[in-house]
N, C-alpha and C positions, 0 to 999 in steps of 0.2 A: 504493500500500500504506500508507502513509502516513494519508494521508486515512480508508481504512478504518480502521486499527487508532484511529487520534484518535476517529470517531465510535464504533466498538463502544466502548470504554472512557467516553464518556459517557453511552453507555445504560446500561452496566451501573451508573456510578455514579447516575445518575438513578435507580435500580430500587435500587441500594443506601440510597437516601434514603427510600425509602417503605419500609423496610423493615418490618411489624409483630409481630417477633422480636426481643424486645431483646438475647437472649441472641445470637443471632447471630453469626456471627464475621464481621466486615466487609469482610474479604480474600476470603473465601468467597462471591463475587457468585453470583449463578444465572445459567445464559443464557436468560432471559426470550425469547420472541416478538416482543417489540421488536428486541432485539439479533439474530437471524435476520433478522429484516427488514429491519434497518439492513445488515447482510452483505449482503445479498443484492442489495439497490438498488445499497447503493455499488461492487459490484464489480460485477455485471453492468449497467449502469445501460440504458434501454428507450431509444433514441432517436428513437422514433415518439410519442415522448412529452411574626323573620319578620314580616314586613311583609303588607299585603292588596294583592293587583290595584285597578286602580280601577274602583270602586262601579258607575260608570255600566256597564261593559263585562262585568261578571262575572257567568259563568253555570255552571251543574254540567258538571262532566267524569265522563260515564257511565265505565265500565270495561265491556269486553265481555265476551260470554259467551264462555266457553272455548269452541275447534272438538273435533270428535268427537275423541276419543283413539285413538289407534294402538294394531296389536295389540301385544298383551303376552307374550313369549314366556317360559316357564318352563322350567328343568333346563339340563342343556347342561355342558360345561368353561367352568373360569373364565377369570380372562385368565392371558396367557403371555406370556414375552419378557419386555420391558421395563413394558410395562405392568402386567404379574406384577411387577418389581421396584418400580416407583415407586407401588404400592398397596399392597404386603403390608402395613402396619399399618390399613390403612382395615377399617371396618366393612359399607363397604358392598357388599348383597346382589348379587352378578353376575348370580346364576344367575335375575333378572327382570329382564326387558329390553325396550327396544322395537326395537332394531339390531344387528349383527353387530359383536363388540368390536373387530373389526379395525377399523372405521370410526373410533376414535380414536386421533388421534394425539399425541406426545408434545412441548407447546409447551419445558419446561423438564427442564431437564438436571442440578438438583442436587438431591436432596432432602432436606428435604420439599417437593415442587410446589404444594401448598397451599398457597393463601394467598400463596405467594412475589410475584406480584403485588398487594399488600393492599388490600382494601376498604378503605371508611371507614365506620363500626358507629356511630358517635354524631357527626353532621354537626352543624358550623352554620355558622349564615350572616350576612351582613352587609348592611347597605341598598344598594339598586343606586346610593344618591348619593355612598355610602361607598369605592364598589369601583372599581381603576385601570383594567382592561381595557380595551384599545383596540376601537373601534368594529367592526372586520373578525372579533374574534376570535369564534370558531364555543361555541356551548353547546347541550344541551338544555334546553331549555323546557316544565315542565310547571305546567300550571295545573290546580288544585282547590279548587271551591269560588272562595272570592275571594282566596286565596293564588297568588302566582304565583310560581315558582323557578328561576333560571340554575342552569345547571350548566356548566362550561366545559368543553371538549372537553380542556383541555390538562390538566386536571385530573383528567378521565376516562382520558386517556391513559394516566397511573402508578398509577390506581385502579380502573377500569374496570368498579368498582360501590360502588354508596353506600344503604347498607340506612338507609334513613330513614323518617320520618311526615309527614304533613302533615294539618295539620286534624284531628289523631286518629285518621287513619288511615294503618295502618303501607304504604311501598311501596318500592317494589326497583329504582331508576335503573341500566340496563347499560351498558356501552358496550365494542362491540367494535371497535378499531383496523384488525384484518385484514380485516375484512368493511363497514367505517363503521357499523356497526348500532349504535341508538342506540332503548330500548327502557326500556317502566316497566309491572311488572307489578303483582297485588298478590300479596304473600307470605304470607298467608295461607292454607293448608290445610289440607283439614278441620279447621276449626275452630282449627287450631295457629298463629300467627306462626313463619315458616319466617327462618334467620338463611342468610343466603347467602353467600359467596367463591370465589375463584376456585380449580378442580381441577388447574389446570397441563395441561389438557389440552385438543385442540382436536375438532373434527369439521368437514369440509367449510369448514377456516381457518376457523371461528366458535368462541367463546368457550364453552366447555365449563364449566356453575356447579357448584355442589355446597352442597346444605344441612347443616350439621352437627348436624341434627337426627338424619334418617335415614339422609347418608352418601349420598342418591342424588345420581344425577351429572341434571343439566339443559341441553337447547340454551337459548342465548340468544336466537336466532334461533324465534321460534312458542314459546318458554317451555315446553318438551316436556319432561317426566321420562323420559329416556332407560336410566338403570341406575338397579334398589335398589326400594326400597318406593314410593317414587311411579313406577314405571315406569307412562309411556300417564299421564299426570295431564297436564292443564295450567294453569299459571299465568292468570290472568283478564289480559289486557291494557289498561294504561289511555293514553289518549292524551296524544303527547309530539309533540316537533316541534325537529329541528335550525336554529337564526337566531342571528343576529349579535349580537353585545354591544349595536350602535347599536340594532338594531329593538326589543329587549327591553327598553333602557332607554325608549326612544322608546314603546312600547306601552304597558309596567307600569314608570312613573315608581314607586310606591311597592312597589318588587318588590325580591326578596331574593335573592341568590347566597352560592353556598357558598363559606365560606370554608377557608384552606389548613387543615388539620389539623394544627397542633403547627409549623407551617412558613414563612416568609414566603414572599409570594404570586410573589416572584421566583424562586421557586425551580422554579416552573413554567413551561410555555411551551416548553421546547426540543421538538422533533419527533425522536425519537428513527427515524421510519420515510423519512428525505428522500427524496424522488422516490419515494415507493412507487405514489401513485396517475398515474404517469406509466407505469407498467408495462404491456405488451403483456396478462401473465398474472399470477392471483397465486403466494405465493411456493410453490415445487416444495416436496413432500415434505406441504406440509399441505394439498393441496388434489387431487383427482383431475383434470386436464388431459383427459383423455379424456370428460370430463362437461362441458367448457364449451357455453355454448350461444353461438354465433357471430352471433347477431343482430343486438349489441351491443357494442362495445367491454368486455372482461373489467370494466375497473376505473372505466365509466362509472356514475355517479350514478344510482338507478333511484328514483322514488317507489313507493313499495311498497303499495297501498290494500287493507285488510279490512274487508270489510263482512257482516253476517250469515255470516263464513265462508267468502266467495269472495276471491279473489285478484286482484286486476290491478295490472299495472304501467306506467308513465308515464314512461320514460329521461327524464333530466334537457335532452336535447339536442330532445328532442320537442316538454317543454313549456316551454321559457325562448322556442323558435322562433313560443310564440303568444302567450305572456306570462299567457294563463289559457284554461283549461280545461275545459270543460263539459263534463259527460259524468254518465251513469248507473250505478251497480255496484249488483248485488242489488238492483234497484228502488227505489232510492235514490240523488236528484239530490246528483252532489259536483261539487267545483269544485277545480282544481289552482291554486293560482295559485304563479309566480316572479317573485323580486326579485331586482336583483343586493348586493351590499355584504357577502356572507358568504366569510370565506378558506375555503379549503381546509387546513385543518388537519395534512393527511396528504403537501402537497408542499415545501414549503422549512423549513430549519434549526428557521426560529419559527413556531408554529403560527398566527400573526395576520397574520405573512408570507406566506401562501400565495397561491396564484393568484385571483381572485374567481371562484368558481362560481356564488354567488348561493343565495338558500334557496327552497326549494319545500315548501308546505306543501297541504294537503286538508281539505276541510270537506265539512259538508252545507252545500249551499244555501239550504236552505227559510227562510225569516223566514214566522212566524206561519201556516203550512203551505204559503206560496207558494214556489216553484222560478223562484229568481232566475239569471237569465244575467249573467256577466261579462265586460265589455270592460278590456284596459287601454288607462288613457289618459297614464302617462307610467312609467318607471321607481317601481316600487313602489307605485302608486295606481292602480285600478281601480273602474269605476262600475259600481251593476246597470242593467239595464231598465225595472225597474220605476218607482222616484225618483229613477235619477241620483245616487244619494247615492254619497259618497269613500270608498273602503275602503282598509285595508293589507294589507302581504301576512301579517298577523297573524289577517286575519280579521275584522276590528273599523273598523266603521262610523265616521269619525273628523270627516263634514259631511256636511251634506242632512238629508232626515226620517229616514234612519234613525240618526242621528248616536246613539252610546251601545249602539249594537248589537253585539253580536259572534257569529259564526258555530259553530256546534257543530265542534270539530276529527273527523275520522273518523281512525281507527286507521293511522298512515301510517309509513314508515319510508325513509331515505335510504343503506339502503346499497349496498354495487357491485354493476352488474349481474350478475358469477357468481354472488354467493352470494343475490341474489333467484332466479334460476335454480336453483339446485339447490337451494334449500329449496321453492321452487313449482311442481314441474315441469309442475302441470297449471293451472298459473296463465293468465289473458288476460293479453293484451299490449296496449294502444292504438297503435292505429296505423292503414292502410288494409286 
């Protein structure tokens, strides 16, 4: 008991520190989704358990076309219970939807749930030769244009979205803890820059957004306008990829990470969730257990690949066992490959502490329209077929003739296998 009440009370201060309410009263923590999680591991615990890129290597990062929109339901009762309490000042429209209100649920418990989690609205960043981060420690990685940007997992942790630009152009970095989804849309609708934060609420344990524009509520998970005036819209996705502090430095030597907000960079890093991805299942109450799909260990690592719209997935355990991956989706050649050197974020105290799971990332194949096959040939470096030339598991050609090349990424995501399951249900699987 002990041990729990120590950790809940550092999440809650940890969540007290990001607080973006100055008014706030400080004694008055929230019980954030963190603090749940942290309960929940430590008591029941599983025992089965801005700078440019470099020149040579930088190429355009498409953004995809948004997939069909879901129906749009109209009329109906609004919401009830609690979720009628922690909205009655909201503006936004119920009675348009694309799901049953039942389906969310309530991550925080004090209001206002808004924002109690706080974005970051005006980022910046620091040179990767500037920044401490220890080599293991996990970030997203999005490249645009010849800009390349860390985002560190441990910093997404207590923010778990960071409404930025790059290049001039505006984009919306997510990251959900309960599900590892780790996601960069562009926020742009019809024609509007949409400002995004977190709704306090979750669906199927993913990160429920909300724009304060029109008040509607958004999955994180497929960027879905779920309640309000974008109901059935979806966010455009652009491609991101969870690696290590080493590989990012090691890849985009003149590349940029975000810096703390208002904060020293110490002040990040604890894992407010210990042991959660040791878990059988995730946590009861935000998640439907009667929907898991048993194929897969709940809280295994899945690579999640979209291509023109179709779905397949790649457990982590499938593709570290070949070390790269070749294979087809929507008529187009991609390639998986894994490294190891990336922690696990979501299992010990510090998040650079964690177990090595290693990073898996997806590309197309094709150099100059050929469909190149991959071997690896040692821990993190893989040859093609065609030249023999050295890649990383970044994607980027690093000796041989295609030395300076780098692979187009495909729309990919790394999080647990439940929640690619239930947001895919009619998704492929790789496998026999």
């Amino acid at each position: 008991m002990k041990r729990l009440a120590a950790l809940v009370a550092a999440v809650l201060a940890l969540s007290a520190c990001g607080s973006s309410d100055p008014s706030a009263d400080p004694t008055a923590v929230p019980e954030t989704p963190a603090a749940t999680a942290a309960a929940e591991v430590t008591a029941e615990p599983d025992p089965t358990a801005e700078s440019t890129a470099a020149p040579a290597t930088a190429t355009s990062t498409p953004a995809v076309v948004a997939a069909p929109t879901s129906t749009v339901i109209t009329g109906g009762d609004g919401p009830t219970g609690d979720l009628a309490r922690v909205s009655a000042d909201w503006a936004t429209d119920f009675s348009t939807r694309t799901i049953d209100l039942d389906e969310l649920r309530i991550g925080i418990q004090v209001i206002p749930i808004r924002d109690r989690i706080p974005p970051i609205d005006n980022p910046e960043f620091a040179p990767a030769s500037e920044a401490g981060w220890s080599d293991p420690e996990p970030g997203l990685l999005l490249v645009v244009g010849e800009t390349a940007r860390f985002y560190p997992l441990a910093m997404l942790i207590v923010h778990e979205i960071v409404n930025d630009e790059i290049e001039g152009r505006p984009v919306l970095v997510t990251y959900c803890p309960l599900c590892n989804s780790a996601l960069v849309f562009d926020p742009v609708v019809d024609g509007r820059r949409l400002r995004f934060g977190t709704s306090g609420l979750l669906r199927n344990s993913d990160l429920v957004m909300w724009d304060d524009t029109t008040e509607s509520l958004w999955q994180q998970i497929g960027g879905e306008g779920l309640v309000g005036a974008y109901a059935g819209h979806r966010l455009d996705v652009i491609p991101s990829a969870i690696v290590s502090w080493g590989d990012f430095k090691a890849g985009y030597p003149y590349g940029m990470v975000l810096a703390p907000p208002g904060r020293a960079a110490s002040s990040y890093g604890r894992n407010p969730y210990v042991q959660y991805s040791s878990r059988s299942a995730p946590i009861p109450g935000f998640f439907d257990s009667t929907i898991l799909d048993d194929r897969y260990p709940a809280l295994e690592r899945t690579v999640g690949v979209t291509v023109d719209g179709h779905d397949k997935a790649y457990p982590f355990s499938v593709v570290q066992a070949v070390g790269a991956l070749n294979d087809t989706v929507a008529g187009v050649p991609v390639v998986v490959l894994w490294s190891p050197g990336t922690a696990d974020a979501l299992d010990s105290p510090v998040t650079a502490g964690g177990v090595d799971i290693g990073a898996a990332l997806a590309f197309d194949r094709r150099v100059d329209g050929d469909a190149l096959e991959f071997t690896p040939v040692d821990e993190g470096r893989f040859t093609d077929d065609r030249t023999g030339s050295t890649w990383n598991v970044l994607g980027q050609a690093t000796d041989g003739e295609l030395a300076g090349t780098r692979l187009d990424p495909v729309v990919h995501t790394n999080e647990f296998w439940f929640a690619w399951a239930a947001f895919h249900p009619n998704g492929e699987v790789f496998g026999p």
